[in-house]
C-alpha positions in Angstrom: -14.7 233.7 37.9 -11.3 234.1 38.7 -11.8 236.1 41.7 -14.3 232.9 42.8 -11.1 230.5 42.2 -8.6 232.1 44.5 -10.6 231.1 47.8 -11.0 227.8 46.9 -6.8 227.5 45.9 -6.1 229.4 48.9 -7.8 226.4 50.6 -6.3 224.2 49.2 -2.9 225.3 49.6 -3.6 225.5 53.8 -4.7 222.2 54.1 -2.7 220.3 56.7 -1.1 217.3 55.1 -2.7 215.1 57.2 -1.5 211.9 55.9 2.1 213.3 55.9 2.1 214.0 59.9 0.7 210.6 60.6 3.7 209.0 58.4 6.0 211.1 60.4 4.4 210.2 63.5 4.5 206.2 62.5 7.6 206.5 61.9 9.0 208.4 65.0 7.2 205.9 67.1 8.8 203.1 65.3 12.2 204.7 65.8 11.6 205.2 69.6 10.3 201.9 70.5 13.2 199.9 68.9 15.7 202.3 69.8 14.5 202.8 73.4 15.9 199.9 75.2 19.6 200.3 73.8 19.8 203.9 74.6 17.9 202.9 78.0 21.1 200.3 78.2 23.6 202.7 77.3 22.3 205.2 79.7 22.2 202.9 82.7 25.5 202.2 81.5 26.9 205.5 82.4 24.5 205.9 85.5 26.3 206.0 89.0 24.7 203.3 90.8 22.4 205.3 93.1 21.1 207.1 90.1 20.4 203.5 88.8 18.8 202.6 92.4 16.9 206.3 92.7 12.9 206.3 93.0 11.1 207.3 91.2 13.2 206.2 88.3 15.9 208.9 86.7 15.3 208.4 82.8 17.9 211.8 81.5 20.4 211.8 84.7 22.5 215.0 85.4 26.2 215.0 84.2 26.7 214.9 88.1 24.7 211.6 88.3 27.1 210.2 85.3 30.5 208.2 85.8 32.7 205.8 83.4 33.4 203.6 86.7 31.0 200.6 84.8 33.7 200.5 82.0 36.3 200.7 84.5 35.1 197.9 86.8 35.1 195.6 83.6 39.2 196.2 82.8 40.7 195.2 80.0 40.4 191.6 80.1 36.8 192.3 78.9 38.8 192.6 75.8 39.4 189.3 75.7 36.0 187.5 75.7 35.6 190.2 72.8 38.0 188.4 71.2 36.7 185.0 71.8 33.4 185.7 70.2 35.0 187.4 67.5 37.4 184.5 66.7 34.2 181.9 67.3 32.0 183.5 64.9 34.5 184.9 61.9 35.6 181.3 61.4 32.1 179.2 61.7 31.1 182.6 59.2 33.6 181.8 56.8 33.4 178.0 56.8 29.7 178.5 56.6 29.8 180.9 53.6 32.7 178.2 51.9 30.3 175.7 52.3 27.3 176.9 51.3 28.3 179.0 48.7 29.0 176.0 46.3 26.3 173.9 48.1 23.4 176.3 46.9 25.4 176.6 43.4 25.0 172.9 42.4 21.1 173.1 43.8 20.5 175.7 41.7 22.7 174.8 38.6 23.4 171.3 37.9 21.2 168.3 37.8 22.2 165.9 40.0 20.7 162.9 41.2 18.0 163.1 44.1 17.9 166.9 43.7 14.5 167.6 45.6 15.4 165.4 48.6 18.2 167.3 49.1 16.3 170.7 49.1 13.8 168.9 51.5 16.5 167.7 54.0 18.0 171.4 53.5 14.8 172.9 54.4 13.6 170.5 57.1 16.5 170.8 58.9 17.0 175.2 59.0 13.1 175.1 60.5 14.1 172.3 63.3 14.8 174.2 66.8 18.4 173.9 66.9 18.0 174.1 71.2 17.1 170.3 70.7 20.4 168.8 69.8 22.3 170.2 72.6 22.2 166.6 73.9 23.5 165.2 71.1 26.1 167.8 70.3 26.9 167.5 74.5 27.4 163.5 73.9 29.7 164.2 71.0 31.9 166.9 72.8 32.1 164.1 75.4 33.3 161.4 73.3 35.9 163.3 71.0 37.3 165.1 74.4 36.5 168.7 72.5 35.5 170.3 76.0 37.1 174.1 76.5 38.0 174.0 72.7 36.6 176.6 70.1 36.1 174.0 67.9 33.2 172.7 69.7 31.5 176.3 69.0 32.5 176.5 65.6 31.2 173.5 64.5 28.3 173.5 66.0 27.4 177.3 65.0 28.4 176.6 61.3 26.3 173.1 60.7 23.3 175.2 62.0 23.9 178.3 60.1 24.7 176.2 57.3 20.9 175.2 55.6 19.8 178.7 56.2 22.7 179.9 54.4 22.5 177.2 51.5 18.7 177.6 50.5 19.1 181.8 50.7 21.9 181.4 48.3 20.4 179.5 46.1 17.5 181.8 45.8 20.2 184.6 44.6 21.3 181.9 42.2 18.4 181.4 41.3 17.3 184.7 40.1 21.3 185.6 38.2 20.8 185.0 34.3 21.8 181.4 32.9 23.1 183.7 29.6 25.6 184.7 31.5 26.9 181.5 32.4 26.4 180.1 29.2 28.6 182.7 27.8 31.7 181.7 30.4 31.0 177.9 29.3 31.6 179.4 25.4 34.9 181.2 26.7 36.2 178.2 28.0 35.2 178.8 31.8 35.3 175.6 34.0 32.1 175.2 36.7 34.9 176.3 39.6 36.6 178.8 37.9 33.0 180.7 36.7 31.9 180.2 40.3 34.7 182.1 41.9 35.3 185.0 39.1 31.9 185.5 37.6 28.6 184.2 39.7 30.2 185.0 43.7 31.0 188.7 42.7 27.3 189.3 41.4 25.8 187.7 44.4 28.0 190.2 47.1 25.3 191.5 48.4 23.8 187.9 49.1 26.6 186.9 50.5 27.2 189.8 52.9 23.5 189.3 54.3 24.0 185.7 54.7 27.6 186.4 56.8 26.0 188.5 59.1 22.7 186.6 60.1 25.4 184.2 60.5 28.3 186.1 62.3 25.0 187.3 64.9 23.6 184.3 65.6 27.6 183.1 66.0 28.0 186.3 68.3 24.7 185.9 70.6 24.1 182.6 71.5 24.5 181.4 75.1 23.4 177.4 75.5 26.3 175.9 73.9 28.8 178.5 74.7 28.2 177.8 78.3 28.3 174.4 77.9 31.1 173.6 76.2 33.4 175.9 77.5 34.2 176.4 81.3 37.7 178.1 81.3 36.9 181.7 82.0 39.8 182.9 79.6 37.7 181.1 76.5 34.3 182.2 77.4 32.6 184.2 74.6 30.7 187.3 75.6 27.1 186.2 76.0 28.4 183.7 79.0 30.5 186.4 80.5 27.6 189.1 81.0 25.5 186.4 82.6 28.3 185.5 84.8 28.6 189.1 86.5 28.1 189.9 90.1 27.6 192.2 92.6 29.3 192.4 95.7 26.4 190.1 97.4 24.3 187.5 96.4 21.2 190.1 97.1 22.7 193.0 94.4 22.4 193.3 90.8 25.2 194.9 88.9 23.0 196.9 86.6 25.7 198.9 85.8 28.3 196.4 84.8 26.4 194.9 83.2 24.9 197.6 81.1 28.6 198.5 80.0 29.5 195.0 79.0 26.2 194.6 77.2 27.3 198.0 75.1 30.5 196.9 74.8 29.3 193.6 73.0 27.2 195.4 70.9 29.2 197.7 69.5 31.4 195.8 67.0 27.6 194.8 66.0 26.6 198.0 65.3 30.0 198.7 63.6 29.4 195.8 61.2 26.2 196.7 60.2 27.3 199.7 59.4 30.3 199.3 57.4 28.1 196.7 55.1 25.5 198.4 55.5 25.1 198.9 51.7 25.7 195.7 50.8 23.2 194.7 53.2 20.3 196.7 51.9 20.9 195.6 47.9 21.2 192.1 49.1 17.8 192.4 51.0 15.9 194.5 48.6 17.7 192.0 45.6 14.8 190.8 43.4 12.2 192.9 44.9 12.0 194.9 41.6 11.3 193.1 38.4 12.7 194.7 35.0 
């Protein structure tokens, strides 16, 4: 009998995992078609520009066929339209987060009157296309003389940001333990004081995944930012990458523009990464029930 058995183990032991190599393969997949495109940018970036214009096209150039001439052409007042977005979207973040912070605390908390209407208005207005009050907002910037200002961006940027941020809050609220607070009441804790010292350090992770949908929508958008602003020393980097030309009307700067693209995206990347704990526990927060 035991000299029937070892066959049918040894068959079992050489079975390709066939359900492991198709995970493997799902997931390689995954990680090529979103990370494609930005090493494709990043590349072209580098290209010389008749490797970027060669037929058929060049996908893994030659170190001959690479040059740092894109980063050059830019200079360093790149740097400065850097700046500008940064500036834009780290204050409308902040205000936002100071905002809605207490905003989704009294939702979630306190009884106050009209409570549900609120939540409705709140929720109504994150779904409503934000591209349809540029008129309005264009009208406004008008009347109050706020052209070529930042405060016409961060305004704008934080009331939209601002629903968004109030009802995912809450939800984090929501799901904290009331004991808790009912325990800083018994110690003498004041609604304010208990906000700032005990409930905001629990929801961190909530907070940090908030900031950043935030700071990128902040960082990427285009309409208003055009808009509003004309002096090119203001302009954010979204409206500076569209503005780039070639020496003709007839020729597209792909490499230029590859390099301020990267450029744009790397604080980005260096964001993400430097909260990138705090991102994942504020995403998978409440997933798991204890």
């Amino acid at each position: 009998m035991a000299v029937a058995q070892q066959p049918q183990e040894q068959q079992t032991q050489s079975k390709i995992p066939t359900k492991r190599i198709i995970l493997w393969l799902g997931v390689i997949s995954l990680l090529v078609f979103c990370l494609a495109p930005a090493l494709w940018q990043l590349l072209t970036s580098f290209k010389t520009n008749d490797a970027i214009a060669t037929i058929p096209t060049i996908y893994f150039p030659n170190l001959s066929e690479l040059t740092f001439n894109h980063y050059i052409t830019l200079g360093w007042n790149f740097l400065r339209y850097v700046f500008n977005s940064a500036l834009v979207s780290v204050i409308s973040t902040v205000i936002c987060l100071g905002v809605g912070a207490p905003a989704a605390y009294t939702l979630a908390r306190l009884n106050i009157p009209g409570k549900q209407i609120i939540l409705s208005c709140v929720l109504v207005v994150s779904l409503f296309p934000y591209v349809l009050l540029f008129l309005g907002l264009l009208e406004l910037v008008k009347y109050f003389g706020l052209g070529n200002n930042y405060i016409s961006l961060i305004i704008p940027y934080t009331a939209i940001n601002l629903p968004l941020t109030i009802l995912v809050l809450r939800s984090f609220f929501l799901q904290l333990p009331k004991d808790l607070e009912d325990s800083a009441k018994i110690d003498g804790y004041r609604t304010v004081p208990m906000l700032l010292q005990i409930v905001l350090p629990l929801t961190l992770p909530a907070l940090v995944t908030t900031g950043m949908l935030a700071f990128i929508f902040a960082w990427n958008e285009f309409i208003f930012a055009l808009t509003f602003i004309t002096k090119d020393e203001m302009l954010t980097i979204p409206v500076k990458v569209a503005q780039i030309g070639g020496a003709s009307v007839y020729e597209i700067p792909y490499g230029p523009i590859a390099a301020a693209t990267v450029l744009g995206t790397i604080p980005l990347i260096l964001l993400v990464l430097f909260f990138q704990r705090r991102i994942v526990q504020g995403i998978t927060a409440g997933a798991v029930k204890g």
